[in-house]
C-alpha positions as CSV (number, residue, x, y, z in Angstrom):
1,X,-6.1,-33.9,-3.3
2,X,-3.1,-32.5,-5.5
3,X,-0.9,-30.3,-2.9
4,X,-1.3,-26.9,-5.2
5,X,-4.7,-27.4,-4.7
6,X,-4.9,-27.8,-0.7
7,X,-3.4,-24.7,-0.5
8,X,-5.5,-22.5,-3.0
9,X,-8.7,-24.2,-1.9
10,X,-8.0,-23.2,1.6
11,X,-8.2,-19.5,1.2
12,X,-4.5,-18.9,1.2
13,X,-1.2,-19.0,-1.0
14,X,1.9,-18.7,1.1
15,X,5.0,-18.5,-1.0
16,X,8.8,-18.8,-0.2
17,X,10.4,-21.1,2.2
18,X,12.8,-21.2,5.8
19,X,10.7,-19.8,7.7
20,X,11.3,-21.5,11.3
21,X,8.0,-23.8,12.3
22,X,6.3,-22.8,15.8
23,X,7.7,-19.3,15.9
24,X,3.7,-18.6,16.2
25,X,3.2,-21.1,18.7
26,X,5.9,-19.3,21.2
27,X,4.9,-15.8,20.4
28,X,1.0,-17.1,21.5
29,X,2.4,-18.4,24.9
30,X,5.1,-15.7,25.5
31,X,4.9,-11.7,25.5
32,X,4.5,-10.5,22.4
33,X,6.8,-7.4,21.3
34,X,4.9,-4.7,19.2
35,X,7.4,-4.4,15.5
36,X,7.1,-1.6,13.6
37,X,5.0,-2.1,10.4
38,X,5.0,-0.8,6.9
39,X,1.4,-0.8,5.3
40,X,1.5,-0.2,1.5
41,X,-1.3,0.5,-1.0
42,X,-1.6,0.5,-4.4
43,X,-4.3,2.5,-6.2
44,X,-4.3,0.9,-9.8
45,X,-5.3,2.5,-13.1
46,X,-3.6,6.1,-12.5
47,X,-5.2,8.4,-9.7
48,X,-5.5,12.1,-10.9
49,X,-3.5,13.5,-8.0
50,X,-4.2,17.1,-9.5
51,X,-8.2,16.6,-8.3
52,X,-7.2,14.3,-5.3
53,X,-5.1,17.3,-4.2
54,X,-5.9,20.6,-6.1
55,X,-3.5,22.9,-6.8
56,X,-5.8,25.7,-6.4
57,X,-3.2,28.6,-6.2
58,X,-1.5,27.7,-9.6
59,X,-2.7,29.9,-12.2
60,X,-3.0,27.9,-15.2
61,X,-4.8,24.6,-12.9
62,X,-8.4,26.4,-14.1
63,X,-7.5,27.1,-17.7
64,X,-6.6,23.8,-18.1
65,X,-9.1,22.0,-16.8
66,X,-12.4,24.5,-17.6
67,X,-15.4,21.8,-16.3
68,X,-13.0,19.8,-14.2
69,X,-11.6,22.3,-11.4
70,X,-12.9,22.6,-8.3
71,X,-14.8,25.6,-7.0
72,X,-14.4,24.2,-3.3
73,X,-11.6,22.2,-2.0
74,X,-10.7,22.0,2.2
75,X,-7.5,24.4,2.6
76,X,-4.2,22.6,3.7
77,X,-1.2,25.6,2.7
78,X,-3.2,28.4,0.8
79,X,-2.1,26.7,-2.7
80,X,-3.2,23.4,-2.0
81,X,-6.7,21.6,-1.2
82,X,-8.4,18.1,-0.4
83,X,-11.2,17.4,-2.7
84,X,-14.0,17.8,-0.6
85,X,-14.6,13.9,-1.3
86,X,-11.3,13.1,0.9
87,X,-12.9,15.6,4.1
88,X,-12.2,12.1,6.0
89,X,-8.8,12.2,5.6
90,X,-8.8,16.5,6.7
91,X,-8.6,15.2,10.8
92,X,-5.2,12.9,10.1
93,X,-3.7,16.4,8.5
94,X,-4.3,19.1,11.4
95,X,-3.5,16.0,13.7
96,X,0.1,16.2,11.7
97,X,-0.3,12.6,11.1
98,X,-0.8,12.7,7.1
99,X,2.0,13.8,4.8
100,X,1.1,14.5,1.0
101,X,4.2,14.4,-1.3
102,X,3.4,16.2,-4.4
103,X,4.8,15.8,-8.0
104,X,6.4,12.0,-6.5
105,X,6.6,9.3,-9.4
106,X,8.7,7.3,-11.6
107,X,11.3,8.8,-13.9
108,X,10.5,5.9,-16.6
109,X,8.2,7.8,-19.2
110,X,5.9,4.8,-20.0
111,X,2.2,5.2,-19.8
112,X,1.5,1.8,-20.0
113,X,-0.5,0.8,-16.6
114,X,1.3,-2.7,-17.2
115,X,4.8,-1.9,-17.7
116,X,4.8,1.1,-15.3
117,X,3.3,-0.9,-12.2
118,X,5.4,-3.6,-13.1
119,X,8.4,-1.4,-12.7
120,X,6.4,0.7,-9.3
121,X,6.4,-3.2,-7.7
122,X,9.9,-4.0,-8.9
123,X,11.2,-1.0,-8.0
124,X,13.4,-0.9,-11.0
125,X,12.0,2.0,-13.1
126,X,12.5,0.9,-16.9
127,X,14.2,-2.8,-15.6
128,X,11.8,-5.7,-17.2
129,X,14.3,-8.3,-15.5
130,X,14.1,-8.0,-12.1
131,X,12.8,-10.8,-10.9
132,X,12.0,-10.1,-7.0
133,X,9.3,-6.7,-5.3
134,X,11.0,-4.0,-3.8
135,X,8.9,-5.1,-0.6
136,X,10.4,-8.3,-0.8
137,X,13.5,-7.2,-0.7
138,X,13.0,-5.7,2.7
139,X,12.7,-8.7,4.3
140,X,15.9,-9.4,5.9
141,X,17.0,-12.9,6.9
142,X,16.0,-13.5,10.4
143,X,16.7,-16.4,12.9
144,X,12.8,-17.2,13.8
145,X,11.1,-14.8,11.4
146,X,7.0,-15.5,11.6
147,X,4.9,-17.3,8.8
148,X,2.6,-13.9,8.4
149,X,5.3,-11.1,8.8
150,X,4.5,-10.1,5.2
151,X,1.0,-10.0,4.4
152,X,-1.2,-9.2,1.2
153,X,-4.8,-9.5,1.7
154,X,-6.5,-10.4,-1.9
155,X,-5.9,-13.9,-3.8
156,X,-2.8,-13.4,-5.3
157,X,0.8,-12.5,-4.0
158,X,0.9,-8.9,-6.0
159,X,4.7,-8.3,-7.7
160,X,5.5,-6.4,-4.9
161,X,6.0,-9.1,-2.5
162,X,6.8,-11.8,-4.7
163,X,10.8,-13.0,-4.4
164,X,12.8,-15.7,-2.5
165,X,11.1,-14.2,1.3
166,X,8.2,-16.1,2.3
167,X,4.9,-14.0,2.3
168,X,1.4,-14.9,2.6
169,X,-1.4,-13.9,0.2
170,X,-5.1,-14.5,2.1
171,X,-8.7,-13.2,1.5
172,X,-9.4,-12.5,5.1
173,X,-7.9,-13.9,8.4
174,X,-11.1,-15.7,8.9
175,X,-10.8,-18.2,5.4
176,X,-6.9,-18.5,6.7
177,X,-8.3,-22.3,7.4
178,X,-9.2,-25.6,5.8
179,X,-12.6,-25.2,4.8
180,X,-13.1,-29.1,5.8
181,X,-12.6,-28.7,9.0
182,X,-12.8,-32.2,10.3
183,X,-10.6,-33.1,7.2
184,X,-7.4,-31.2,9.2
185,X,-5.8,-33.9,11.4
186,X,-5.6,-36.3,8.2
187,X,-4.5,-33.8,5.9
188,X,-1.9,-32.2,8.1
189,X,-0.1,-35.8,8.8
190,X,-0.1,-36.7,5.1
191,X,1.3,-33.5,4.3
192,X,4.2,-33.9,7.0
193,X,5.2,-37.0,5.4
194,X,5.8,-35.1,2.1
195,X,8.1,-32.7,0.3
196,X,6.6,-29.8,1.4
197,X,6.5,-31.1,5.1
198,X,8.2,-27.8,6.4
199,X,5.9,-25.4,4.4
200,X,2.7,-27.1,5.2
201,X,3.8,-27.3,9.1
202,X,4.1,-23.4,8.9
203,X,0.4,-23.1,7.6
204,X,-1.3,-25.4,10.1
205,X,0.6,-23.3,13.0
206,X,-0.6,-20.1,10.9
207,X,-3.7,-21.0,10.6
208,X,-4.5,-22.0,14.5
209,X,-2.9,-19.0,15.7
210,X,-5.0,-16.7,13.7
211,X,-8.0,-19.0,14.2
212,X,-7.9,-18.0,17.7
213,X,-7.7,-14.6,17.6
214,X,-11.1,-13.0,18.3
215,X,-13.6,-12.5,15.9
216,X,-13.4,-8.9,15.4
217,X,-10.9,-6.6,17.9
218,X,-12.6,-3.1,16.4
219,X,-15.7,-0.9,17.0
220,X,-14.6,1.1,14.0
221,X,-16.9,1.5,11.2
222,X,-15.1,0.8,8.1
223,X,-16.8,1.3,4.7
224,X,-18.0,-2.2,3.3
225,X,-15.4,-1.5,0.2
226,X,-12.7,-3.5,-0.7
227,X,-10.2,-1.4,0.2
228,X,-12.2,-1.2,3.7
229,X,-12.2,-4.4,4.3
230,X,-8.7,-5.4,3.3
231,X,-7.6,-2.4,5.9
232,X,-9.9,-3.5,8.3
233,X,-7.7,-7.7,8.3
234,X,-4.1,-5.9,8.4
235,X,-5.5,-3.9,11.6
236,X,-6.6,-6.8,13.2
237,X,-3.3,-8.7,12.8
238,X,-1.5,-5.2,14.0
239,X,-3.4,-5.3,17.1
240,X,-3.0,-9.0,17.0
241,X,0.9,-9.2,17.2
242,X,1.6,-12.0,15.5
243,X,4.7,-10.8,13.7
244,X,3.5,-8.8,11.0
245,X,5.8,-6.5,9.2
246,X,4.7,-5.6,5.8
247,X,1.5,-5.5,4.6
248,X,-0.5,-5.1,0.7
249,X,-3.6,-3.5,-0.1
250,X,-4.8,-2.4,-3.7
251,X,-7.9,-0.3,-4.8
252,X,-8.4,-0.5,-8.9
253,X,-10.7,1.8,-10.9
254,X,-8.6,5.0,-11.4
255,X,-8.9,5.1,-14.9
256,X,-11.1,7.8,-15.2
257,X,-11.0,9.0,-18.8
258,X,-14.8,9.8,-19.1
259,X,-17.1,11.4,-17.2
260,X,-13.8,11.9,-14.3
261,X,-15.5,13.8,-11.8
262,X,-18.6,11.6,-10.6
263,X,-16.4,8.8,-10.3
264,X,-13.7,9.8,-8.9
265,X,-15.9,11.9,-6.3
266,X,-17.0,8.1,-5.1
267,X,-13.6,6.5,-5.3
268,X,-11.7,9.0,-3.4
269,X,-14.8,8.9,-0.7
270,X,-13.7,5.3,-0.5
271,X,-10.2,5.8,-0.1
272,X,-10.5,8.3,2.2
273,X,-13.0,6.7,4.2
274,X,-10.8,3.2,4.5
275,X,-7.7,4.9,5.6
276,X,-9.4,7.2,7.9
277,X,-11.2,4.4,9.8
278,X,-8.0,2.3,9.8
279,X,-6.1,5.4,11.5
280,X,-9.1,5.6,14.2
281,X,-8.9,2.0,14.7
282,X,-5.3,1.6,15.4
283,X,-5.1,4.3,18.2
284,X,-2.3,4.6,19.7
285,X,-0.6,1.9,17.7
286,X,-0.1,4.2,14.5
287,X,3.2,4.6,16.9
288,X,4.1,2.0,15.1
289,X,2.7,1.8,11.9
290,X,3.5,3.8,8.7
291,X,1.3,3.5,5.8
292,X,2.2,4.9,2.4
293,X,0.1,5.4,-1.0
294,X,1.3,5.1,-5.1
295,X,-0.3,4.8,-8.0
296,X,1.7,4.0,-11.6
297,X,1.2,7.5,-12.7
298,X,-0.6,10.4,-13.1
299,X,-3.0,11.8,-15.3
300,X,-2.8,14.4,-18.0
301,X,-2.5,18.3,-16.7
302,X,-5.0,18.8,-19.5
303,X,-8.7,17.9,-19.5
304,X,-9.8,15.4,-22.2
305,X,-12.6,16.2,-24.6
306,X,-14.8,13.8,-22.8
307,X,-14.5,15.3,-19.7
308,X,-12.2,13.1,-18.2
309,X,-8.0,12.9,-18.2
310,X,-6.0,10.6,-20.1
311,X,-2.6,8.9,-19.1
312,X,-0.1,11.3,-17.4
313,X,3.1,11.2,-15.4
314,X,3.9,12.6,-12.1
315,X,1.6,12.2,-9.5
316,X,1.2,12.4,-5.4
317,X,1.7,10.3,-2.9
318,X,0.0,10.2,0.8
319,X,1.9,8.9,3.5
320,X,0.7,9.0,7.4
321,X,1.6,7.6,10.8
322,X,3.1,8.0,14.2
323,X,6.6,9.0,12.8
324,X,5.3,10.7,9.6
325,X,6.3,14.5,9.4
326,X,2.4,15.4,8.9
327,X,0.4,18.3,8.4
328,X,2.7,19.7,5.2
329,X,3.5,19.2,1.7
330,X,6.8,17.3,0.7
331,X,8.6,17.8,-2.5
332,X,8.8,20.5,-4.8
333,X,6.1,22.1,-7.0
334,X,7.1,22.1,-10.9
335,X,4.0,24.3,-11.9
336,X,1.2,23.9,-14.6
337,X,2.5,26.6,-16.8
338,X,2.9,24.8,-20.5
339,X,7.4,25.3,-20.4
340,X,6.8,23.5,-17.0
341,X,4.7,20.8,-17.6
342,X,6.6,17.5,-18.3
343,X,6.6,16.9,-22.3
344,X,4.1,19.9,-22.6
345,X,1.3,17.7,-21.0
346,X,1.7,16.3,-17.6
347,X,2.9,17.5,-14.0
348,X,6.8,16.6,-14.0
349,X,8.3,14.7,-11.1
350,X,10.3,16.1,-8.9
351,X,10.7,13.7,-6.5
352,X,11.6,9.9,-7.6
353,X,9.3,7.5,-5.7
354,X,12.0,5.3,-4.8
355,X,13.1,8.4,-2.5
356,X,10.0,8.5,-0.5
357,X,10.1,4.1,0.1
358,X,13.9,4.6,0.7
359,X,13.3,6.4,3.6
360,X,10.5,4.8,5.0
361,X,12.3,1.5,4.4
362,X,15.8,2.7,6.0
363,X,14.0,4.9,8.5
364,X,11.1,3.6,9.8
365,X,11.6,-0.7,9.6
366,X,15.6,-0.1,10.2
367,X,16.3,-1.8,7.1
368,X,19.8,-1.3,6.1
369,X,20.4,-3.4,3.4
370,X,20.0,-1.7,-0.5
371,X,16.3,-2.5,-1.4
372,X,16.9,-0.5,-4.8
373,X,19.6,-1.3,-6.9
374,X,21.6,1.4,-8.4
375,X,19.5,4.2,-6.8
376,X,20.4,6.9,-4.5
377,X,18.1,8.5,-3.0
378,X,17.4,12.2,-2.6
379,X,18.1,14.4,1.1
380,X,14.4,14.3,2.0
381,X,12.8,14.8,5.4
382,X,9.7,12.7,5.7
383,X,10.2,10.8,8.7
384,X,10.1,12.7,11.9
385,X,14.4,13.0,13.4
C-alpha cells in the first residue's frame, strides 16, 4: 500500500518530523504532569459579532439595523447583551470565566473570506508569503516533545498549524488507528525498515496510547454538532494527559447574507452550546486550559436589503478559562455613529487580534519566543496578574 496512503486511510495525517519516539510510552507508565493548553476555534464565513453581542446601548445599533435588532438580549454591562441564543454561555460570564473582546480584528481591509483567514492563520495581516501558522510557531523546540501535543480534530491540518512542528490532524481519537487491525504488526515492521521509519514509529506509539484510553471520560451532554463533537475529543485528551498543548476546532456557516436571523439564532445555539458543555466537562481543569474564539471578519454595521449583513470588518472575540479576566468587556468601543464606523460601513477595530493571541501565547503557554513578526502588541489586560 503507497505510504501517503497508510496514513490517510488510517484516519489521521501527522505532519512535521523530530519528534522523540516513546515519549508516549513513558508518560503511560510514569506520572503524568498536567501542561497548560491553548484551545483555539475558528468560526469561518464571518460571525456578526454586533447580533452575537448586541450593542444595545448605542444609539444608532436600531436605526441601522430596523428588522434585525434585538428586542431582548441577557444583560452583561448595561450597553452590551448575549443574544438570547448564546443563554448557555450567560453561566461562564457571572462565573468570571468568559471574557468578550469587542471591536478585535485584523487591520488588513480585505473582505475576501480567503485572503483574510489566510492572513487570521498566518498571522501576518496583508503577508501572502508566510509560509508557517501563527500556532505553529508556538511550538518551541523541546527535548522529548509528545506526537499529539498539537492537535486539530477534522481531516486536514488547517493553516494555522501547518509549519516545520509536527502536529497531528485526526477525525476522532477513536479512528486514531489502522482500520485493519490484524494488518498492524506487518505494516508497522515494513514501515520501520523504510524512510519514514521515525515518523511511522511515532504513530503506532500514538495510536496505542490513545487506543487505551477509555472509551468516553465525560457524562456531559454535548450537542451532536460538529463543533460538539470536535470539543468533546480535545477534552478527552485534556483529561487524558498525554501531552497536548494546542488544540484546532472550526465551525463554518457564518455567512449569513439572507434571511440572518433564523440562522444565526441556530448557529450561535450551537456554539454556545459546545463551548458551554466543554467548560462543564473540564471542571476544575479549565485551571489549565484557555480557549479563545476568531472569525476573519465582521459583518456590515448596516442591514442588507435581504435581511441579512454583508462582508464587514471589525468583529469580537470570546475568550474563557481559569486565568481569563472574565465577567467584562475588553477593548474599546468605536461607536455605530456613521463618522465612527470604519469606511462609513462597518464597526472599526480597535484592538488588533494579534494583541489578544500575543498575550495568551506569552502569558498563558509561557511562550517567549516572537510568534508574530514585526508586531508589537498593545498594553492589554486579559489574562488574570
Amino acid at each position: 500500500m503507497e505510504r501517503r496512503a497508510f496514513f490517510k486511510s488510517s484516519g489521521l495525517a501527522l505532519f512535521g518530523a523530530g519528534a522523540v519516539p516513546g515519549w508516549l510510552a513513558r508518560a503511560a507508565q510514569g506520572p503524568k504532569a498536567r501542561r497548560r493548553v491553548l484551545v483555539t476555534i475558528f468560526q469561518r464565513g464571518a460571525m456578526d459579532g454586533l447580533s452575537a453581542v448586541v450593542p444595545y446601548g448605542d444609539p444608532a445599533y436600531r436605526v441601522l439595523r430596523p428588522t434585525l435588532a434585538l428586542d431582548r438580549t441577557l444583560d452583561l454591562d448595561g450597553f452590551l447583551g448575549l443574544h438570547p441564543a448564546l443563554a448557555p454561555l450567560k453561566p461562564l460570564w457571572d462565573a468570571k470565566q468568559l471574557a468578550i473582546v469587542e471591536a478585535a480584528g485584523s487591520p488588513d481591509p480585505t473582505r475576501s473570506h480567503f485572503d483574510a483567514q489566510d492572513y487570521m492563520e498566518s498571522g501576518t495581516p496583508g503577508l501572502k508569503a508566510t509560509r508557517d501558522g501563527w500556532l505553529n510557531r508556538t511550538l518551541e523546540r523541546t527535548a522529548q516533545p509528545s506526537p499529539v501535543r498539537a492537535v486539530a480534530v477534522g481531516s486536514d491540518l488547517p493553516r494555522m498549524l501547518r509549519g516545520p512542528q509536527p502536529a497531528v490532524a485526526l477525525s476522532s481519537v477513536s479512528d486514531f488507528r489502522l482500520r485493519d487491525a490484524m494488518a498492524a504488526p506487518e505494516l508497522e515492521a515494513s514501515f520501520a525498515k523504510s524512510s519514514m521509519a521515525n515518523l511511522s514509529r511515532e504513530t503506532f506509539e500514538a495510536m496505542r496510547i490513545l487506543k487505551a484510553l477509555p472509551a468516553s471520560n465525560t457524562t456531559v451532554a454535548y450537542p451532536a454538532t460538529r463543533l460538539g463533537r470536535s470539543l468533546q475529543e480535545i477534552a478527552r485528551l485534556i483529561k487524558a494527559d498525554v501531552g497536548l498543548e494546542l488544540a484546532f476546532a472550526d465551525m463554518g456557516g457564518w455567512d449569513t447574507h439572507i434571511n440572518q436571523a433564523q440562522r444565526l439564532t441556530q448557529l450561535l445555539g450551537e456554539f454556545g452550546g459546545a463551548l458551554a458543555a466543554f467548560w462543564q466537562d473540564l471542571g476544575d481543569r479549565l485551571e489549565d486550559v484557555a480557549v479563545v474564539t476568531m472569525s476573519e471578519f465582521g459583518r456590515t454595521a448596516r442591514e442588507n436589503g435581504t435581511r441579512g449583513t454583508d462582508h464587514g470588518h471589525a468583529n469580537l472575540m470570546f475568550a474563557f478559562g481559569g486565568g481569563i479576566q472574565g465577567g467584562r468587556v475588553h477593548g474599546t468601543w468605536p461607536g455605530l455613529a456613521k463618522e465612527q464606523l470604519y469606511e462609513g460601513r462597518d464597526l472599526a477595530v480597535t484592538t488588533d487580534f494579534r494583541t489578544v493571541l500575543s498575550q495568551l501565547v506569552t502569558g498563558h503557554l509561557g511562550q517567549s519566543a516572537p510568534v508574530f513578526p514585526g508586531f508589537a502588541p498593545q498594553p492589554f489586560s486579559l489574562l488574570r496578574a
